[in-house]
C-alpha positions as CSV (number, residue, x, y, z in Angstrom):
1,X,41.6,-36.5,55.4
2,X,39.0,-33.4,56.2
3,X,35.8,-33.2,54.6
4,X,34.6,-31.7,51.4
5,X,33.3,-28.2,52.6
6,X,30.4,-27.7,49.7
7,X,29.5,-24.8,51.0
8,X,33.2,-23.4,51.0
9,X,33.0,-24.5,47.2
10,X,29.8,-22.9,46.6
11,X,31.6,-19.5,47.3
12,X,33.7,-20.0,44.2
13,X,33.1,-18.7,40.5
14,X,33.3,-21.3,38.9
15,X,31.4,-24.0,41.2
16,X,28.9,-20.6,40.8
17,X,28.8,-20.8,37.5
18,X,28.4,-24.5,37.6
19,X,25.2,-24.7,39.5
20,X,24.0,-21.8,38.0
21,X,24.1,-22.6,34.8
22,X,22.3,-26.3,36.2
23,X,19.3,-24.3,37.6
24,X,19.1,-22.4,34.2
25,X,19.3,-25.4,31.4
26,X,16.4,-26.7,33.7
27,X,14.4,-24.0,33.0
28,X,15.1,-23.1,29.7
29,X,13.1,-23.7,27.1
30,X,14.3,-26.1,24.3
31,X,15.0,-24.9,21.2
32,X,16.0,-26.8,17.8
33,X,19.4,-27.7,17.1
34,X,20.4,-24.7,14.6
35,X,21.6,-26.0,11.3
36,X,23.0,-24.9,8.2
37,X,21.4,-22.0,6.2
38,X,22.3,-20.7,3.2
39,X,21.9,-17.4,1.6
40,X,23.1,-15.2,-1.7
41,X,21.6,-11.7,-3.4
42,X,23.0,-8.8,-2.9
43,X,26.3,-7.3,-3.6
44,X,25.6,-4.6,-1.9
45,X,25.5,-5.4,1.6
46,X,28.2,-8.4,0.7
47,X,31.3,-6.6,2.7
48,X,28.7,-6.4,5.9
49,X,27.7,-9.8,4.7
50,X,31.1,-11.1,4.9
51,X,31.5,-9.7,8.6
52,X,28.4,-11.4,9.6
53,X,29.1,-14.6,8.3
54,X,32.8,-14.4,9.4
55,X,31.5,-13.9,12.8
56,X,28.5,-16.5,13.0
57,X,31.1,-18.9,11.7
58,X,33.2,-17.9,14.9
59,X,30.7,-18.5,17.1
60,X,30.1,-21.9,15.7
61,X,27.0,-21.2,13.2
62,X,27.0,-22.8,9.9
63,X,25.9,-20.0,7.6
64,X,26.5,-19.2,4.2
65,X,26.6,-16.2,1.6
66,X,27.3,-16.1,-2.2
67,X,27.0,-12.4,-3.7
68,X,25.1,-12.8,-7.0
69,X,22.9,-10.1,-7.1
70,X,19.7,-9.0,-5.5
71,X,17.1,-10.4,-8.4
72,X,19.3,-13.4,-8.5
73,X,18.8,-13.8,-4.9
74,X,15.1,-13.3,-5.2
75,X,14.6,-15.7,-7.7
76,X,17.1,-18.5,-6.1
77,X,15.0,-17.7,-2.9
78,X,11.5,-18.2,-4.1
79,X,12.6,-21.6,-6.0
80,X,13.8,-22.6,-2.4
81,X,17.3,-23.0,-3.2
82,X,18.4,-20.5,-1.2
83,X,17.1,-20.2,2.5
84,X,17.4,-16.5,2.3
85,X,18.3,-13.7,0.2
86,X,19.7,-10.1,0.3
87,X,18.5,-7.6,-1.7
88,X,17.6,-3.9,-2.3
89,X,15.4,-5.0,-5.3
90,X,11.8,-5.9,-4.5
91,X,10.0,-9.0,-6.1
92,X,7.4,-6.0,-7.6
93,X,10.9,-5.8,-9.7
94,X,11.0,-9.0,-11.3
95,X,10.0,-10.1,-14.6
96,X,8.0,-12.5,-12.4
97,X,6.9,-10.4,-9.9
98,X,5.1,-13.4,-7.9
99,X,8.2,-15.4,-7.4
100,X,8.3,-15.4,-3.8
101,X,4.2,-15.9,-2.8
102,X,4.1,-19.6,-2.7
103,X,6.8,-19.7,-0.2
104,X,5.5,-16.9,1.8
105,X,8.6,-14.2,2.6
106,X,9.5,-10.9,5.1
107,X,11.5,-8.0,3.9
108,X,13.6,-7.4,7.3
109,X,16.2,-4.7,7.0
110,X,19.9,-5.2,7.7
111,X,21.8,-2.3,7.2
112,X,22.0,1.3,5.7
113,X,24.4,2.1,2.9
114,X,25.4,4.4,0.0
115,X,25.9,4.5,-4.0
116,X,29.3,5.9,-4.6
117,X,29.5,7.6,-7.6
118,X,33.4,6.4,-8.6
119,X,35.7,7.9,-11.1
120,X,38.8,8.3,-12.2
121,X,40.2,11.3,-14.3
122,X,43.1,14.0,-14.5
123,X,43.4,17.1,-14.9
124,X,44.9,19.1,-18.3
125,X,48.5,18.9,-16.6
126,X,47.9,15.0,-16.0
127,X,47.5,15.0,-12.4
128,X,45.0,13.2,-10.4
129,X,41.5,14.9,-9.9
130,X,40.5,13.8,-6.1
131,X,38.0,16.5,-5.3
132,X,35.5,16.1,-8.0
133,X,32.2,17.4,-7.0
134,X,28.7,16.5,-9.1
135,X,25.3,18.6,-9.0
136,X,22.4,15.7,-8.9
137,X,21.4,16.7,-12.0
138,X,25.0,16.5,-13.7
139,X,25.0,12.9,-12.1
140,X,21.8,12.4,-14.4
141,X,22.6,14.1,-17.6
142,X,26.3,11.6,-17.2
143,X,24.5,8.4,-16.4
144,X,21.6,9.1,-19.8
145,X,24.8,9.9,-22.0
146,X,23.3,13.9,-22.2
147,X,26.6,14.9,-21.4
148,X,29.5,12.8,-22.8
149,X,32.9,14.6,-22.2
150,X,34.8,15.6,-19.2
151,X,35.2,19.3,-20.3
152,X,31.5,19.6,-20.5
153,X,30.8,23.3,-19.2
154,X,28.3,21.7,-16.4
155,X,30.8,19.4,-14.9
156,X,33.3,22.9,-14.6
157,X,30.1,24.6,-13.1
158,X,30.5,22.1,-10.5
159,X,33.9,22.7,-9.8
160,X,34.2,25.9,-9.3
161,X,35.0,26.3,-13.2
162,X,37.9,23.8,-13.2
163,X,38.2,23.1,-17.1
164,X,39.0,19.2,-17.2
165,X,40.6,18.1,-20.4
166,X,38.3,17.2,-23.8
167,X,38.4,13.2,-23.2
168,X,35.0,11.3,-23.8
169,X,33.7,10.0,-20.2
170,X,33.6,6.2,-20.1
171,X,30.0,5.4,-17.8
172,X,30.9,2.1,-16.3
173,X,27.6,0.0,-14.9
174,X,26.6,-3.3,-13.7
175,X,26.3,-6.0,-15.9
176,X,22.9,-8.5,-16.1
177,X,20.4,-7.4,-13.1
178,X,21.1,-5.4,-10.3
179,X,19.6,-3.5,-6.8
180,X,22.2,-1.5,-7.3
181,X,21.4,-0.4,-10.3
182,X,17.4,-0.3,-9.8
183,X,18.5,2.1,-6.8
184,X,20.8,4.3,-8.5
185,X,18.5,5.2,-11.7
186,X,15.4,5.1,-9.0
187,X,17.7,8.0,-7.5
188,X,18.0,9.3,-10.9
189,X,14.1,9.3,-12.2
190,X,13.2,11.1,-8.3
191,X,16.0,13.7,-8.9
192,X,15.9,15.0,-12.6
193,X,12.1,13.1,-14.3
194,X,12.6,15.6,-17.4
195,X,15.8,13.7,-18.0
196,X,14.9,10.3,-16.9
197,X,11.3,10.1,-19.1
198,X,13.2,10.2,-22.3
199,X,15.6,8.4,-21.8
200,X,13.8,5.6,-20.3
201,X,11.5,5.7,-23.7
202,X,13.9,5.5,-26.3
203,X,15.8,2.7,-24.8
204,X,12.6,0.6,-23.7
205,X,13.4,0.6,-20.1
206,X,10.3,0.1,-17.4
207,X,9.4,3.8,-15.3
208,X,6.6,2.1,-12.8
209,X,9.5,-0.4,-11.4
210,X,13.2,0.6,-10.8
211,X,15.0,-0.5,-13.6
212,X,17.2,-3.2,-12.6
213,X,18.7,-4.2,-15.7
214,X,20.3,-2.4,-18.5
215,X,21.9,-4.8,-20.8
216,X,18.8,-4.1,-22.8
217,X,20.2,-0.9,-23.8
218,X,23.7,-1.2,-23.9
219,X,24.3,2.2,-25.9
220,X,22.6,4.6,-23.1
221,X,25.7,6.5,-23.4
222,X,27.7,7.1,-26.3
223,X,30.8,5.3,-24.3
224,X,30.1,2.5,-21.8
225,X,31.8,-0.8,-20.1
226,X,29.7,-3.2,-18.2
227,X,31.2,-5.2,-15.3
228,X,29.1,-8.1,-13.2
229,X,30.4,-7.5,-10.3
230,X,31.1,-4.7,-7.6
231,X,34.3,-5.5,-7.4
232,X,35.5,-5.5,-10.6
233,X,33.8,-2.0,-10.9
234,X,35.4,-0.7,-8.4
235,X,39.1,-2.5,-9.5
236,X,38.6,-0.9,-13.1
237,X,37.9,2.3,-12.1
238,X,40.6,2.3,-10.0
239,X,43.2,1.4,-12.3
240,X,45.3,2.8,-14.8
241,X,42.7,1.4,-17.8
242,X,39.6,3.0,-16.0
243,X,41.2,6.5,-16.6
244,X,38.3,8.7,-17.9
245,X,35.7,6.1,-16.2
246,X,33.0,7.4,-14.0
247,X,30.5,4.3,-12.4
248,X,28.2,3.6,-9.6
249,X,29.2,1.2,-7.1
250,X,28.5,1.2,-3.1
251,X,30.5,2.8,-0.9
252,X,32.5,0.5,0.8
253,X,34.5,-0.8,-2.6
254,X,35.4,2.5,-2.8
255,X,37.2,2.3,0.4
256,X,38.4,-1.2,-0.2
257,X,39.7,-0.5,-3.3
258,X,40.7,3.5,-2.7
259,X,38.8,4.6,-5.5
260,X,37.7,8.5,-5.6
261,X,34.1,9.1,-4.6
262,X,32.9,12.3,-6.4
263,X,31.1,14.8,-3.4
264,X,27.1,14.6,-4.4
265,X,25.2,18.2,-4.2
266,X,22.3,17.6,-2.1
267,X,18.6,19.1,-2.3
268,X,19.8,22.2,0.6
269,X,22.8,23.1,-1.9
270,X,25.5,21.2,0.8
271,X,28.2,18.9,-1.1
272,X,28.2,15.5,1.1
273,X,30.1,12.2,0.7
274,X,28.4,8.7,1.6
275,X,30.1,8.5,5.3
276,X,28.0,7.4,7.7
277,X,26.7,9.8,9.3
278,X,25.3,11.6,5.9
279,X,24.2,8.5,5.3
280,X,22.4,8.9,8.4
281,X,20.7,11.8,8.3
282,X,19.8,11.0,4.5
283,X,17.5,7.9,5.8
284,X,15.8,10.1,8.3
285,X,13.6,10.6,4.5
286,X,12.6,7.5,4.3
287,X,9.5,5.6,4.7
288,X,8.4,2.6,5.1
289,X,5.3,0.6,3.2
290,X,3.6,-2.3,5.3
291,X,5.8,-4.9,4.2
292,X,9.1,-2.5,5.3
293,X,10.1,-2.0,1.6
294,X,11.0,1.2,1.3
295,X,10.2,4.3,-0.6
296,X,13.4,6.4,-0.8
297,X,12.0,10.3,-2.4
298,X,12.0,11.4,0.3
299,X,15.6,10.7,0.9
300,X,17.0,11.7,-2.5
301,X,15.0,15.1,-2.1
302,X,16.1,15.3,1.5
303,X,16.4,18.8,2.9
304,X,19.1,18.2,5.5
305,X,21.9,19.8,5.1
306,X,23.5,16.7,5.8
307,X,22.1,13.9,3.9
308,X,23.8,12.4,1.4
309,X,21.6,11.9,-1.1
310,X,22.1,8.2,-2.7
311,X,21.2,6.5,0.0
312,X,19.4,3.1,1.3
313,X,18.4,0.4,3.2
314,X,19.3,-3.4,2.7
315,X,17.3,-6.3,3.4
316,X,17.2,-9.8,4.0
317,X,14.2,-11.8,2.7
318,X,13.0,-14.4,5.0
319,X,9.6,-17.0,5.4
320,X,7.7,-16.0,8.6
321,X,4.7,-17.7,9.8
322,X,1.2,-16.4,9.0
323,X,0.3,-13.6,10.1
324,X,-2.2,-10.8,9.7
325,X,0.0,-8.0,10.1
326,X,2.2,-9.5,7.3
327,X,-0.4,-11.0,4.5
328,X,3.1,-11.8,2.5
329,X,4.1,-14.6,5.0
330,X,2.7,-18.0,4.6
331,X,5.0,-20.6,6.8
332,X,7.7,-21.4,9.2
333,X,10.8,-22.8,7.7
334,X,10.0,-27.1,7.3
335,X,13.2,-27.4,9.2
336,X,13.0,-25.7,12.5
337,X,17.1,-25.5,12.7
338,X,17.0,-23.2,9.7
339,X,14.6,-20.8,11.7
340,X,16.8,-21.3,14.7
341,X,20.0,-20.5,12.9
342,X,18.2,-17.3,11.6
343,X,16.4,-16.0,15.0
344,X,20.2,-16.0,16.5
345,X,22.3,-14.6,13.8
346,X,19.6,-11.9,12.7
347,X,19.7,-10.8,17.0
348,X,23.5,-10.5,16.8
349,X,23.0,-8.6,13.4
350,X,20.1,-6.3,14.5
351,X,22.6,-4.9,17.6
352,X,26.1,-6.0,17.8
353,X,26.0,-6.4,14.2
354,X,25.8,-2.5,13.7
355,X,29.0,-1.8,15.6
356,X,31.2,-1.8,13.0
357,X,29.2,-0.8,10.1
358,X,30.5,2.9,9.3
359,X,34.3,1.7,9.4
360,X,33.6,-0.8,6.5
361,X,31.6,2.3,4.6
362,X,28.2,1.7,5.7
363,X,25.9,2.9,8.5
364,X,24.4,0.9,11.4
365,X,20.3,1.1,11.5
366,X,18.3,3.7,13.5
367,X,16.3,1.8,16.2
368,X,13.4,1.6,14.6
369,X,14.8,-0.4,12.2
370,X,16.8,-3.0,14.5
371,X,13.4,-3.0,16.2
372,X,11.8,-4.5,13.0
373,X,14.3,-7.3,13.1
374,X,13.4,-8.0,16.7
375,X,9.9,-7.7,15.1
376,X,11.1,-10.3,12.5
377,X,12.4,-12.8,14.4
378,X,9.1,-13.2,16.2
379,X,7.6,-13.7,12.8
380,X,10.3,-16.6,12.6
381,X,9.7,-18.4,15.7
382,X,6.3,-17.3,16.8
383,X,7.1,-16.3,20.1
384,X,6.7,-11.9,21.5
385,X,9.2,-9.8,20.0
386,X,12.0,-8.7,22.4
387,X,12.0,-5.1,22.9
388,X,15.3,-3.7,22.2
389,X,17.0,-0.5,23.7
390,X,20.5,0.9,24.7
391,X,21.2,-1.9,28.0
392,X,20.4,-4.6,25.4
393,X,21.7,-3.7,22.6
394,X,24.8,-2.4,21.0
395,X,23.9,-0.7,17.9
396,X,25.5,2.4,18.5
397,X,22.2,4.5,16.9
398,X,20.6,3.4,20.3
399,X,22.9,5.9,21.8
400,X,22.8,8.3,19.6
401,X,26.6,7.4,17.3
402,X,27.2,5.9,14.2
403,X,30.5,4.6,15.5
404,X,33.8,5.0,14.7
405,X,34.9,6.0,11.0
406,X,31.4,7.5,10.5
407,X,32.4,11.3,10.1
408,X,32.7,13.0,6.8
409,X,35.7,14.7,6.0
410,X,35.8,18.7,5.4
411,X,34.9,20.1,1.8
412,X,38.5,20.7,0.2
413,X,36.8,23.2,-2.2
414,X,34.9,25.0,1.0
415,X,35.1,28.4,0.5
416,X,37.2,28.2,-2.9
417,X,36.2,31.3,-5.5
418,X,36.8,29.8,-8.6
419,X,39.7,27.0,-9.9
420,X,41.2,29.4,-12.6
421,X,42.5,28.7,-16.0
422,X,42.1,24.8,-15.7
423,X,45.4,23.9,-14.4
424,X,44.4,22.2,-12.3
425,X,45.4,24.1,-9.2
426,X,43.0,25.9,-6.8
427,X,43.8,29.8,-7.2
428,X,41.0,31.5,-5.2
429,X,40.5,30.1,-2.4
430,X,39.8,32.6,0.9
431,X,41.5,32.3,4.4
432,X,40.3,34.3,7.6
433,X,43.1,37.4,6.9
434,X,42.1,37.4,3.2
435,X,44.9,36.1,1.6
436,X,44.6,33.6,-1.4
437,X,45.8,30.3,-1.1
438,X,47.0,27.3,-3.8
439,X,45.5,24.1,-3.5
440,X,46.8,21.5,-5.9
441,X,45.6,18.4,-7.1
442,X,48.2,16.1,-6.8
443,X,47.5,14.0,-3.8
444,X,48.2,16.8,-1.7
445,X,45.2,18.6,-2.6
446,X,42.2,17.7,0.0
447,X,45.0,16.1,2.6
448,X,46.3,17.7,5.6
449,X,49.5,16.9,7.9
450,X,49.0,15.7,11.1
451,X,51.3,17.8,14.1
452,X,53.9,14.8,13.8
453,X,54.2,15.2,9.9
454,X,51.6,12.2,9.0
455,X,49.0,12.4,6.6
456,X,45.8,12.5,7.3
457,X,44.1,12.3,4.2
458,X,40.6,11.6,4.0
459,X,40.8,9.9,1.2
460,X,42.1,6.6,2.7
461,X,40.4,4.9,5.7
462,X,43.1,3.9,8.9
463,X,43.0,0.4,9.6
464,X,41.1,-0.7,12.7
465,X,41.3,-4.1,14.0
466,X,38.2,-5.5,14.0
467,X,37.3,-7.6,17.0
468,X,34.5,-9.6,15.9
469,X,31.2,-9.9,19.1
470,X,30.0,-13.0,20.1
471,X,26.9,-14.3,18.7
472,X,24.4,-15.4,21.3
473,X,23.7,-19.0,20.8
474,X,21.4,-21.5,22.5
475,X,23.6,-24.2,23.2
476,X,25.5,-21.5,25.8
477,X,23.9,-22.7,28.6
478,X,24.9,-26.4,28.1
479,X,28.4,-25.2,27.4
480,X,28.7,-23.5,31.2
481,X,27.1,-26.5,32.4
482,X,30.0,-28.9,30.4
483,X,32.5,-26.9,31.8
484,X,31.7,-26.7,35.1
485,X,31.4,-30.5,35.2
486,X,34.7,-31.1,33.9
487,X,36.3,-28.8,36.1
488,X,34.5,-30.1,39.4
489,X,36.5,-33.4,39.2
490,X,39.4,-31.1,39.7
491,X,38.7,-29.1,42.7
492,X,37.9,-32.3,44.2
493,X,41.7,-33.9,42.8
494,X,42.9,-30.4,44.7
495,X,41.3,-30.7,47.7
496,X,42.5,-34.6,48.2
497,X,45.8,-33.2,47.5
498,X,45.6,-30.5,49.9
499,X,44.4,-33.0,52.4
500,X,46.9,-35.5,52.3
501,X,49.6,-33.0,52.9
502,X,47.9,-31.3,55.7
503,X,48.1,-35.1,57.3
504,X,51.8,-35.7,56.3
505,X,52.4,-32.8,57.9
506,X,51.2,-33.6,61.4
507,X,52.7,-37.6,61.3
């Protein structure tokens, strides 16, 4: 039988791989064993929360997410029975604004996302409305109960003098505490203060914090519903009993549940929907404060043409070690496997995490920002903070995309004169030779046809698989080494085999 030729096998992949990923696990540095974490807060960012944990889970990570609110979060978080929390609320927000001190805690930012401003409502021949567009200061005057009735001459002033029919507007808002609410009337005190003041003083609600509860004040409007949930916002106003209903809800419930997003006027006079890439150009306004909260004028006063204006940043709240830079942090997590489990999943988050964020209705963070979590995960394990770019990281924004599913969809009142007589059906509307054209509103009204016949109407997002990317993990190493072993008893089984035929073959 000939000799095992090592350097023959030294030439293969996989006997490559094997001593490879030998030299490397005796080099590498050892890290804790990660272990379970578990995190609630925010519905907000719960559909990107609920990729992220899908995909940690893939990849073998035990983590964890129940969406119960942001101040819920924040408060589970700073009794430590949560081991993070996601939020668009602050603790400054809290009735006990100090909740979090004792345990020390970062504000890290996880993705960029939008209020939709939902509805549901017909016209006066009782066919769907689908191109409703709302002035920032209509949005106010509906959401303080100043106006209270669809036929309300500014809502026609915002459709080109469509006349909807004399029904009384049902405002629909979140139940118990809320980020989403604190960011939507934050929007709404920045945009229209003469409207917000007063309205904030009769009903006793806070104006030096957002206001992230309104159960306080049930009668802000002279019709409302309150729902917990995002969901169930988003299911009401979609069915046939949220007829009449108008509510604030993010964006990506709209497209899971195909409710109508009105188009938002923004501060340059454009009409915008929350796709990614206003989105986008929105958070350009934004700035940061020390501890990366954010202050978001800027961005509901934003002067791009683009910007949708109802716009923000998520976060996840984490411990950090002490640190100068970051007086809020206090210590590492008492179990290193938590930190572990967080310093891998919030790397996958900050690049490959971002990939798919504008098909699900949000939009992937601007460099800077998946920087911070870079930034943040130094904070967690005390070690330098990787410096991430477009060859390491696959955040689309590094290369200058949102990603697929990110661009808005034409204006279907672009260029339209004026609605009519309130029937309901576009009558003015001008075309390159001059000729008016009819645009009904009957499902048919903002959709066009595609050359084979299909509809392509903006109003329902294609499918896309979703193919989930790998999380890096530290035990990867030890897994290339664990296969390689296995499979080098079996390159040895071959070439015995191989051997003993080659000798039957010259007996």
């Amino acid at each position: 039988m000939p000799r095992l030729d090592f350097r023959r096998l030294l030439r293969g992949p996989v006997a490559l791989a094997v001593f490879l990923g030998l030299a490397l696990a005796a080099v590498a540095p050892a890290g804790a064993v990660p272990a379970r974490v578990n995190g609630q807060g925010s519905s907000y960012v719960a559909l990107a929360m609920q990729q992220w944990v899908a995909d940690a889970q893939t990849q073998g990570l035990q983590v964890n997410y129940l969406p119960t609110g942001s101040p819920a979060g924040l408060t589970a978080y700073g009794q430590s029975l949560a081991d993070f929390a996601g939020t668009e609320a602050e603790f400054s927000a809290l009735s006990t604004p100090q909740a979090g001190d004792q345990r020390g805690y970062q504000y890290v930012p996880d993705v960029a996302g939008a209020i939709s401003v939902m509805y549901n409502v017909q016209d006066t021949a009782g066919r769907k409305i689908d191109y409703l567009h709302l002035t920032r200061r209509t949005i106010a005057r509906i959401f303080t109960g100043d106006i209270s009735r669809w036929n309300d001459p500014a809502i026609s002033a915002d459709n080109k003098g469509l006349v909807l029919p004399d029904q009384p507007i049902n405002v629909v808002y979140r139940g118990g505490q809320s980020g989403t609410t604190g960011l939507f009337y934050d929007f709404v005190q920045n945009v229209a203060p003469d409207i917000f003041n007063p309205w904030a003083a009769r009903n006793q609600l806070p104006t030096a914090v957002r206001i992230i509860q309104l159960d306080s004040a049930p009668q802000f409007a002279p019709k409302t519903q309150a729902f917990q949930g995002s969901d169930q916002i988003a299911q009401f106003i979609g069915s046939g009993q949220g007829l009449w209903s108008i509510g604030y809800d993010e964006f990506g419930y709209a497209k899971t549940y195909d409710v109508q997003s009105a188009w938002v006027e923004n501060a340059s006079g454009q009409w915008v929907l929350p796709y990614a890439e206003n989105i986008s150009a929105a958070l350009e306004g934004a700035t940061l404060r020390s501890d990366l909260s954010q202050e978001l004028s800027g961005v509901y006063n934003s002067a791009n043409p683009l910007a949708y204006p109802i716009s923000a940043y998520s976060y996840m709240v984490t411990q950090c070690t002490s640190s100068p830079e970051r007086p809020t942090c206090k210590e590492a997590y008492s179990n290193p496997g938590v930190g572990e489990t967080l310093a891998i999943w919030l790397r996958y988050i900050a690049c490959e995490g971002q990939v798919n964020m504008a098909r699900i209705g949000y939009s992937p963070l601007p460099p800077n920002l998946s920087q911070e979590i870079a930034n943040s995960i130094s904070r967690l394990t005390g070690q330098p903070a990787e410096q991430l770019n477009q060859a390491n990281c696959a955040n689309p924004r590094f290369g200058g995309s949102v990603g697929d599913g990110g661009a808005p969809p034409p204006d279907p009142l672009a260029g339209v004169v004026s609605i009519g007589d309130g029937s309901g059906v576009i009558a003015g509307a001008s075309t390159a030779g001059g000729d008016a054209t009819a645009l009904a509103t009957s499902g048919e009204a903002s959709a066009t046809k595609s050359a084979g016949g299909g509809s392509t109407d903006w109003r329902k997002a294609t499918p896309v698989a979703y193919v989930g990317p790998a999380i890096p993990s530290s035990s990867s190493l030890g897994l290339v080494v664990l296969v390689g072993l296995m499979l080098v008893p079996m390159l040895f089984g071959v070439v015995r085999f191989r051997g003993r035929r080659s000798t039957r073959s010259t007996d």
